[in-house]
DOLUM-294258 format. One record per residue (C-alpha): residue number from 1; residue in three letters; x, y negated, z negated. Coordinates in steps of 0.05 Angstrom, whole numbers, padded with zeros to 5 digits. Layout:
<atoms>
ATOM     k     r       xx       yy       zz
ATOM   NUM   Ala        X        Y        Z
...
</atoms>
This chain:
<atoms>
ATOM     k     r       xx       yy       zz
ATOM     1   Unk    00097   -00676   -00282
ATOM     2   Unk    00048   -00618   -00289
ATOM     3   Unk    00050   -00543   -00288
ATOM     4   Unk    00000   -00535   -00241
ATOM     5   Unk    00021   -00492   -00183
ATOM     6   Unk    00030   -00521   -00117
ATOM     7   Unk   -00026   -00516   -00056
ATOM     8   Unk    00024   -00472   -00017
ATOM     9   Unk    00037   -00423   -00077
ATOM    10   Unk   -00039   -00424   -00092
ATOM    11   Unk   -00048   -00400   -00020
ATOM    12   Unk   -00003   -00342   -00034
ATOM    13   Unk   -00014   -00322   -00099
ATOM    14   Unk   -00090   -00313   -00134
ATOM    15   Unk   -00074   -00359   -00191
ATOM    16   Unk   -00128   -00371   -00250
ATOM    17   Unk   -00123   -00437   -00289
ATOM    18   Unk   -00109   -00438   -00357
ATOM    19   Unk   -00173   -00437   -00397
ATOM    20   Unk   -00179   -00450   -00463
ATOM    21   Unk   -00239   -00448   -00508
ATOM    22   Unk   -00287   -00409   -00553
ATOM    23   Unk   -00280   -00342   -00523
ATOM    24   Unk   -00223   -00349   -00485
ATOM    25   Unk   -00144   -00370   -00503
ATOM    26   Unk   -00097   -00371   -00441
ATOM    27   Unk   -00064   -00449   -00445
ATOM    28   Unk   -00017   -00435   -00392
ATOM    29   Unk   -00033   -00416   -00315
ATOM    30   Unk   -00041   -00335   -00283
ATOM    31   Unk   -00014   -00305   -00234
ATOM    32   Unk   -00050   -00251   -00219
ATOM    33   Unk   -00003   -00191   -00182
ATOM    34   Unk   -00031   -00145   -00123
ATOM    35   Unk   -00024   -00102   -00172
ATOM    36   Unk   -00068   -00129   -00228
ATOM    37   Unk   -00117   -00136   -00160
ATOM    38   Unk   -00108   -00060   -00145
ATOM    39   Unk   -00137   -00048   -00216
ATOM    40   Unk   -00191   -00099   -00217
ATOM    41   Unk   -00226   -00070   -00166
ATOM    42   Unk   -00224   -00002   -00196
ATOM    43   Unk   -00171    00023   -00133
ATOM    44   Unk   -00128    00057   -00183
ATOM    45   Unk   -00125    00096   -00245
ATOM    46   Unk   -00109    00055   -00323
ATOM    47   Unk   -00044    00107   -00319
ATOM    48   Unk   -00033    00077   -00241
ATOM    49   Unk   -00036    00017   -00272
ATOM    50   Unk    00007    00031   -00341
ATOM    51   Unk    00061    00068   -00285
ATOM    52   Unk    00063    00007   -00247
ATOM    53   Unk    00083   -00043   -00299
ATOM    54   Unk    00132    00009   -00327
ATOM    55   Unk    00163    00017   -00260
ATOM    56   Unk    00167   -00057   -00249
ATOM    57   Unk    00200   -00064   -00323
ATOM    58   Unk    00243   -00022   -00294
ATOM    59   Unk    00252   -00052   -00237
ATOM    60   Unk    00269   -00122   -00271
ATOM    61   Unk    00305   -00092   -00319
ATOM    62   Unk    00349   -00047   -00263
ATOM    63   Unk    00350   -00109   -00211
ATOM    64   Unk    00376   -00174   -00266
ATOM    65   Unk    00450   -00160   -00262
ATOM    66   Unk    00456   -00116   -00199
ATOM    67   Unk    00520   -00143   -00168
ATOM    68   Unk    00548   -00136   -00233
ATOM    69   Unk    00529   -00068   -00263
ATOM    70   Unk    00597   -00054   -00311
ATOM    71   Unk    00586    00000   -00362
ATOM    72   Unk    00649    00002   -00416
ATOM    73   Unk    00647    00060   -00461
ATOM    74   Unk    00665    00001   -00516
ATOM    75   Unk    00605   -00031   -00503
ATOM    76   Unk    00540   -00007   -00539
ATOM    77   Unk    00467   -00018   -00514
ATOM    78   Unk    00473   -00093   -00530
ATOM    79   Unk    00434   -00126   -00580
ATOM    80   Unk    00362   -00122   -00576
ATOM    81   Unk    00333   -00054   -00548
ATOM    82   Unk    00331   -00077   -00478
ATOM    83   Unk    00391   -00110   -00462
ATOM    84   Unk    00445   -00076   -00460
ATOM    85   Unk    00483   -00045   -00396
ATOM    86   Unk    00463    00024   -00411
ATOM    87   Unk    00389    00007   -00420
ATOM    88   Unk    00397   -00024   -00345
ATOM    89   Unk    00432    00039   -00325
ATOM    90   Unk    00377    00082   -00364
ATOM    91   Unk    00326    00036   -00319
ATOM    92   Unk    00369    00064   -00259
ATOM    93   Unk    00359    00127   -00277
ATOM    94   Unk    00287    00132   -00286
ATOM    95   Unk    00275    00094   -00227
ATOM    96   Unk    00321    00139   -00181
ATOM    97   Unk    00277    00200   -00224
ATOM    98   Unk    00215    00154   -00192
ATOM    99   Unk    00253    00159   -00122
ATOM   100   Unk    00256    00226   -00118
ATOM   101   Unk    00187    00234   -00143
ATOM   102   Unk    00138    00196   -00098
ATOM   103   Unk    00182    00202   -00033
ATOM   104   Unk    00218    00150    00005
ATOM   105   Unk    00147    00126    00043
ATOM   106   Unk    00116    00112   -00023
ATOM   107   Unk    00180    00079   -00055
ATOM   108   Unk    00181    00025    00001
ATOM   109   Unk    00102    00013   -00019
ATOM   110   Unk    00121   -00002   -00088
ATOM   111   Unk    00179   -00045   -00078
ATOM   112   Unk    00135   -00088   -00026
ATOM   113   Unk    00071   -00084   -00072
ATOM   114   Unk    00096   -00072   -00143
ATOM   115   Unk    00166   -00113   -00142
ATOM   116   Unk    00153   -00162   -00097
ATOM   117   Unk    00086   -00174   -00092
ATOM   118   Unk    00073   -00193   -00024
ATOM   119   Unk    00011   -00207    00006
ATOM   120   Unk   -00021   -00150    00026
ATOM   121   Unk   -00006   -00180    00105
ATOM   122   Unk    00065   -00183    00095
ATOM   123   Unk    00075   -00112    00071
ATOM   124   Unk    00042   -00088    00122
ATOM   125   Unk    00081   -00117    00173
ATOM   126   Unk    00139   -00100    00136
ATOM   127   Unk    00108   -00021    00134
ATOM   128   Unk    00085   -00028    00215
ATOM   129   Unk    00016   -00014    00182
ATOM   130   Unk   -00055   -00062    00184
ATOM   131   Unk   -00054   -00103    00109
ATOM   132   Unk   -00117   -00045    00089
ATOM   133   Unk   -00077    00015    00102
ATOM   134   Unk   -00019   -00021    00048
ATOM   135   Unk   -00064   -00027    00001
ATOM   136   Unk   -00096    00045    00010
ATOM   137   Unk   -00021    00066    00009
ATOM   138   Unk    00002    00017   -00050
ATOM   139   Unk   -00061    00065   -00088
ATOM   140   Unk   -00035    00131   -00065
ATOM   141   Unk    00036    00119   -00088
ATOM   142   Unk    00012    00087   -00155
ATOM   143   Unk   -00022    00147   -00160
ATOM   144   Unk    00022    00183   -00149
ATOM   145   Unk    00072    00148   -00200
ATOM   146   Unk    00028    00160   -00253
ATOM   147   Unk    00031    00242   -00238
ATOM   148   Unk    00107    00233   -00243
ATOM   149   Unk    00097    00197   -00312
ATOM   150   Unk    00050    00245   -00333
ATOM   151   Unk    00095    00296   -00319
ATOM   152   Unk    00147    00268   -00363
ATOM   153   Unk    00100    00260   -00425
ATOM   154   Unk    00083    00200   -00470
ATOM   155   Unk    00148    00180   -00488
ATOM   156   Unk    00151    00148   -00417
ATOM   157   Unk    00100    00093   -00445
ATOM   158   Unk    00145    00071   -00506
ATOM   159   Unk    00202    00058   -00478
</atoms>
């Protein structure tokens, strides 16, 4: 049994193998996102790239228990910060704030790009637009994410 990914998920996914030795300390394997990809080769912003993993946390975070979103006025924000039904419907919230924000063109971007993480291919088929024009969008509305953070202040980055 190993950990290594398989040939098809390889073919999908740029994956890095774990590497482990006096400079470097990652034992397990990388995935590396469209997004990460975005930022390597300097398409977006460092606050592009900070918005996008906060919107994705929020994502996650909005998207684990969607068939069963339940909020009880009983029922504190859970245990740890994080966890709790009204930190998912807080997630919501920012990400309906988000919504409103970039626009409905740029929201679909980010779900297919940010969320997802398709190949670059299969959001643009999903967009009806060639895989370059995705990824100029999926920089646009990152952009474009980050100007809605920005507007909000720091606080956006701690929680």
């Amino acid at each position: 049994m190993t950990s290594q990914p398989s040939p098809e998920y390889r073919r999908h996914h740029d994956v890095e193998a774990p590497r482990v030795d006096g400079r470097t300390f990652h034992p397990g394997w990388r995935v590396h996102t469209r997004l990460d990809g975005l930022a390597r080769d300097g398409q977006i912003s460092d606050a592009a790239y900070a918005a996008g993993k906060r919107w994705r946390r929020d994502w996650e975070m909005a998207m684990e228990h969607s068939t069963s979103w339940r909020v009880d006025a009983a029922v504190g924000r859970g245990g740890a910060s994080g966890d709790g039904p009204i930190d998912r419907l807080d997630a919501v919230g920012r990400l309906r704030e988000a919504q409103a924000a970039v626009g409905l063109r740029a929201w679909r971007v980010l779900v297919c790009v940010v969320a997802q993480d398709y190949p670059w291919t299969e959001t643009g088929g999903r967009l009806g637009i060639a895989d370059n024009t995705a990824r100029r969008q999926a920089a646009r509305a990152l952009e474009a994410l980050a100007r809605h953070y920005a507007r909000l202040g720091e606080s956006w980055q701690s929680e």
